[in-house]
C-alpha positions in Angstrom: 174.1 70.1 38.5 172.8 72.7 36.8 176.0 75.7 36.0 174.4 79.0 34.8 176.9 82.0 34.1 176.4 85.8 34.2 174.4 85.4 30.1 172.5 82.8 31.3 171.3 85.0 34.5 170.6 88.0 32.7 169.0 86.3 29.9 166.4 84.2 32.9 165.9 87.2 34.6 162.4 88.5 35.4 162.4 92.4 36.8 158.7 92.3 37.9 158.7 89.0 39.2 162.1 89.6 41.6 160.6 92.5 42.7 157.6 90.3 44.3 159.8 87.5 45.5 161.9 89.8 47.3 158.9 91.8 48.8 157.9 88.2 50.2 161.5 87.4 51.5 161.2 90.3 53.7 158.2 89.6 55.0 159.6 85.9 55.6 162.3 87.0 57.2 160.2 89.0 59.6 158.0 86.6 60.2 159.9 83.6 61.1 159.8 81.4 58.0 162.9 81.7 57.0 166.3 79.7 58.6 168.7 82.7 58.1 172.5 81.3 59.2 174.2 84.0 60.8 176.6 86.0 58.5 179.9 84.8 57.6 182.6 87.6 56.9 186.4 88.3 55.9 187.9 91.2 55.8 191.0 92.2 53.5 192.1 95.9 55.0 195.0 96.1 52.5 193.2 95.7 49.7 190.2 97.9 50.9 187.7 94.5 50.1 185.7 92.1 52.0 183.8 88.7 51.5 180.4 88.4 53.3 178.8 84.8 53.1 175.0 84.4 53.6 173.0 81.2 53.5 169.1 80.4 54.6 166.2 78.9 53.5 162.7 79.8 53.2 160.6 77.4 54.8 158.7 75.3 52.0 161.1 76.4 49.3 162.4 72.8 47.3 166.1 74.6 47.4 168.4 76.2 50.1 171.1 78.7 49.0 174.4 80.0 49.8 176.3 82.7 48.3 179.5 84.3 48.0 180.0 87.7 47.5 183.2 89.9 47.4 183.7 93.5 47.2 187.1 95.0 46.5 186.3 98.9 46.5 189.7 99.9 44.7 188.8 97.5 41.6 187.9 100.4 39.6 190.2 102.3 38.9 192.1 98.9 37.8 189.1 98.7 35.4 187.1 95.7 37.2 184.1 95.2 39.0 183.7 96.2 43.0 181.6 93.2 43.0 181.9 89.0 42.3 181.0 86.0 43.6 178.5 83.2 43.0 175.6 81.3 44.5 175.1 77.4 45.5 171.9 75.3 45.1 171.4 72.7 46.6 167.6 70.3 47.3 166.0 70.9 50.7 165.2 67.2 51.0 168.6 65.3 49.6 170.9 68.0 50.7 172.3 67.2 47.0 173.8 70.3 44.9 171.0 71.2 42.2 172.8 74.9 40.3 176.3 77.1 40.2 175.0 80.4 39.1 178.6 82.2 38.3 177.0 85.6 38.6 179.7 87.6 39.3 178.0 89.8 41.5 175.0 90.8 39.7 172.5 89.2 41.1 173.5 90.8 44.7 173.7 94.1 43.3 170.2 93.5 41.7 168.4 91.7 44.8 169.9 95.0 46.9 169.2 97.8 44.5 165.2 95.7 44.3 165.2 95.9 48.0 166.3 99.6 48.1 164.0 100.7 45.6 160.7 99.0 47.1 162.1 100.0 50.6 162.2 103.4 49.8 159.5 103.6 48.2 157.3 102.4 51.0 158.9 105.1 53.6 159.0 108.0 51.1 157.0 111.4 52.2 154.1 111.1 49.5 155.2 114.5 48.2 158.8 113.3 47.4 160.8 114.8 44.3 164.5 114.8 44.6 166.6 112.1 45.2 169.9 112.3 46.1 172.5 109.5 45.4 175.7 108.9 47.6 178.4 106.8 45.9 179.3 106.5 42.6 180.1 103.3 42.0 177.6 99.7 40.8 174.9 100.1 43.3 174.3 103.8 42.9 173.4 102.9 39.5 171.0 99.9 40.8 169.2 101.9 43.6 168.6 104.4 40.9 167.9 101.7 37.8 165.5 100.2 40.2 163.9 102.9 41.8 163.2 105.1 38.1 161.8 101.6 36.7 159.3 101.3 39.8 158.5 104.8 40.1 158.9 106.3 36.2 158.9 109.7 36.2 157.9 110.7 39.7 162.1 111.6 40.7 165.0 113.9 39.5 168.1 112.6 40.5 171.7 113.7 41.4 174.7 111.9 42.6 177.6 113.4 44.7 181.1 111.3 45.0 184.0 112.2 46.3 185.4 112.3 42.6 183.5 114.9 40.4 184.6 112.8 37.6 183.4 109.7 38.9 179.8 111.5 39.7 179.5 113.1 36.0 180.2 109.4 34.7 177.2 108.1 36.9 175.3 110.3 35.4 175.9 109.5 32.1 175.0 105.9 32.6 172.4 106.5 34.1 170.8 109.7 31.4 171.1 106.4 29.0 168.6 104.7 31.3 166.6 107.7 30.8 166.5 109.2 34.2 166.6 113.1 34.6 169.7 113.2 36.7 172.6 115.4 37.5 176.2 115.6 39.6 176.1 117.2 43.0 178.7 119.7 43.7 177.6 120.3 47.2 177.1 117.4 50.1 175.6 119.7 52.0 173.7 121.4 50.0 172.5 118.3 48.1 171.5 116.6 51.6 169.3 119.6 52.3 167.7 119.8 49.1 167.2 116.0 49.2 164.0 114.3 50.0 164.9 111.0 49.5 168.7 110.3 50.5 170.0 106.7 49.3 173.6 106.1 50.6 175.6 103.4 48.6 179.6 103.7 50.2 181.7 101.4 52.2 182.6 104.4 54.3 183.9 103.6 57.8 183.4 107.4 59.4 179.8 109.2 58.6 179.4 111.4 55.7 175.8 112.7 56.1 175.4 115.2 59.1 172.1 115.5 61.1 172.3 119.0 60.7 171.8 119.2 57.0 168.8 116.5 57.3 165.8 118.4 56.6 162.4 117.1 57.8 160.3 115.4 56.0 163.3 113.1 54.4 163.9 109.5 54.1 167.3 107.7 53.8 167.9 104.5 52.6 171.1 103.3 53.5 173.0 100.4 51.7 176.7 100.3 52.5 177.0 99.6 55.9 177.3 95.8 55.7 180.2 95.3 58.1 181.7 96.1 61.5 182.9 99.1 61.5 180.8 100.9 58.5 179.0 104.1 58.3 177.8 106.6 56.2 175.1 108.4 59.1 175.6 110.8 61.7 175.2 109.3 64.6 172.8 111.8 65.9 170.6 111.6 63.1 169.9 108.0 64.0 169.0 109.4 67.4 166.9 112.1 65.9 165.0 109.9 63.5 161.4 109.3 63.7 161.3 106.0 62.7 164.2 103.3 62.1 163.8 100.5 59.5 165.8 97.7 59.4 165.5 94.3 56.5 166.7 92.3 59.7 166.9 93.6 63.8 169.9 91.4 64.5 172.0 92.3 61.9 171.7 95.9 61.5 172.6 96.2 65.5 175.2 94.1 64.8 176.9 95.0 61.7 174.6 97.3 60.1 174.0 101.4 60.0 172.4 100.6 63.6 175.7 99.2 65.2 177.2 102.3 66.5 173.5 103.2 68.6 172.5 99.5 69.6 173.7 100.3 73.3 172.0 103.7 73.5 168.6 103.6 71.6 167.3 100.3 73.0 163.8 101.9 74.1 162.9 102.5 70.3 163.9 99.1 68.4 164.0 99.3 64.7 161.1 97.7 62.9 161.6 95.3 60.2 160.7 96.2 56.7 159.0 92.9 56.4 156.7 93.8 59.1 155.5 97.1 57.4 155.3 95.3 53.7 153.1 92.5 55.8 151.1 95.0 57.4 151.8 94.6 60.7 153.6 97.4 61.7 153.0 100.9 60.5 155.7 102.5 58.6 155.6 106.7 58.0 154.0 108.4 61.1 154.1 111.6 58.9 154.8 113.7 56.0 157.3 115.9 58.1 159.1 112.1 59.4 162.7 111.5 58.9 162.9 107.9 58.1 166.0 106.0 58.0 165.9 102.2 57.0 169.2 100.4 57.4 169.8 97.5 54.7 172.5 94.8 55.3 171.4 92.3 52.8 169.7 88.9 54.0 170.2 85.4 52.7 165.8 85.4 51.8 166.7 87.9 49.2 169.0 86.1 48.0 167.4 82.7 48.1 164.3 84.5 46.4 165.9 86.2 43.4 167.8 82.9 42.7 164.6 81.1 42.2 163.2 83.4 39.8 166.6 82.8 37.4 165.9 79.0 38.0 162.5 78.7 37.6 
């Protein structure tokens, strides 16, 4: 059995070829090749952190994969990572383990801030400019890695956080990268200035409010992974012209889309996959709001692990 560690990962990794694998894990997802395992989840309250296991396989595919990943949302000021775990390998004919890829995390945190970045760019108004950034912590700084590399030069950025300091720091990471980006003061203000909205918190009560949701927006929104998150107003998902989803059953269940699953079933979300495959529409205009709701699915994972192994 093959054991690859974080190096090893990094130093395998394709950026151009993820970004097509996990474009084609969506749309296998959506279109029912893929065996996606419902999602396995533990939650640890007093130390503000939880374990979500996914596991599938894409029909054809040689391997199956299942993965492990952790997030403890007080590890930083402790000086660690939010984010750890691995992934498992094993043949889809023997059953027999084939790679350990200790990637700590990264590899989720890339697969998601991929999937964020070609998800919003899909649902963007054409006309888009400012992008607004809400969390400060690792997958801020993937959405907005992933999103300047796809898009270069098209976006000005900002991040708000609940800690100034935290935002500024972002920011700095991120100038490195070579993004034109700035801290938000002002939620509300930076919500109605926004265009593009990208939420990235393991909030459990909403932070963005319908009312400073201006039309024409799109939101991508990451955290919610987990009964009991949010980060939208629930009466913005009402409003909304269109809802996106990466997968129907677990965005109602324990996605952004839980808390209106019993009171919006005449407009179901669509799944991204379905829109990338071209069989549903996506933007019904430039004055939309948009909101697609990303949980994470095992295809994105099984897809990004075969482009470190191949």
């Amino acid at each position: 059995m093959r054991i690859l560690d974080k190096d090893d990962i990094q130093n395998n990794f394709d950026f151009d070829k993820a970004v097509e694998a996990i474009r084609m894990a969506y749309i296998s997802a959506s279109t029912d090749n893929a065996s996606i395992a419902p999602v396995g989840h533990l939650s640890f309250p007093d130390n503000n952190g939880d374990c979500h296991i996914k596991s599938g396989h894409i029909k054809g595919d040689d391997f199956f994969v299942i993965k492990i990943a952790t997030g403890f949302y007080d590890n930083p000021s402790l000086g660690r990572p939010s984010s750890n775990g691995v992934m498992v390998v094993f043949s889809a004919t023997s059953g027999e383990p084939v790679a350990l890829l200790k990637d700590e995390g990264w590899l989720t945190d890339m697969r998601t801030g991929i999937g964020g970045a070609i998800t919003t760019i899909e649902l963007a108004p054409n006309n888009a400019k400012n992008v607004l950034l809400i969390g400060t912590g690792l997958q801020c700084r993937f959405q907005a890695d992933c999103l300047s590399r796809l898009s270069p030069d098209i976006y000005q950025y900002s991040v708000w956080g609940r800690s100034l300091r935290n935002a500024k720091k972002a920011c700095e990471d991120l100038s490195s990268k070579g993004l034109d980006i700035k801290p938000a003061t002002d939620l509300e203000e930076g919500v109605k200035k926004a265009d593009i909205i990208i939420t990235t918190t393991p909030s459990t009560e909403y932070i963005v409010r319908n009312s400073w949701v201006s039309d024409s927006t799109h939101i991508t929104a990451i955290g919610a992974d987990s009964l009991g998150k949010q980060e939208l107003d629930t009466d913005l998902l009402h409003r909304a012209d269109l809802l996106v989803s990466d997968l129907n059953s677990q965005s109602l269940d324990h996605g952004e889309f839980q808390s209106i699953k019993e009171t919006r079933s005449a407009l179901s979300p669509i799944e991204i996959g379905n829109i990338f495959n071209k069989t549903e529409g996506g933007r019904l205009s430039e004055k939309s709001v948009t909101i697609a709701d990303l949980t994470g699915i095992a295809p994105q994972d099984i897809a990004i692990t075969g482009t470190v192994l191949l």
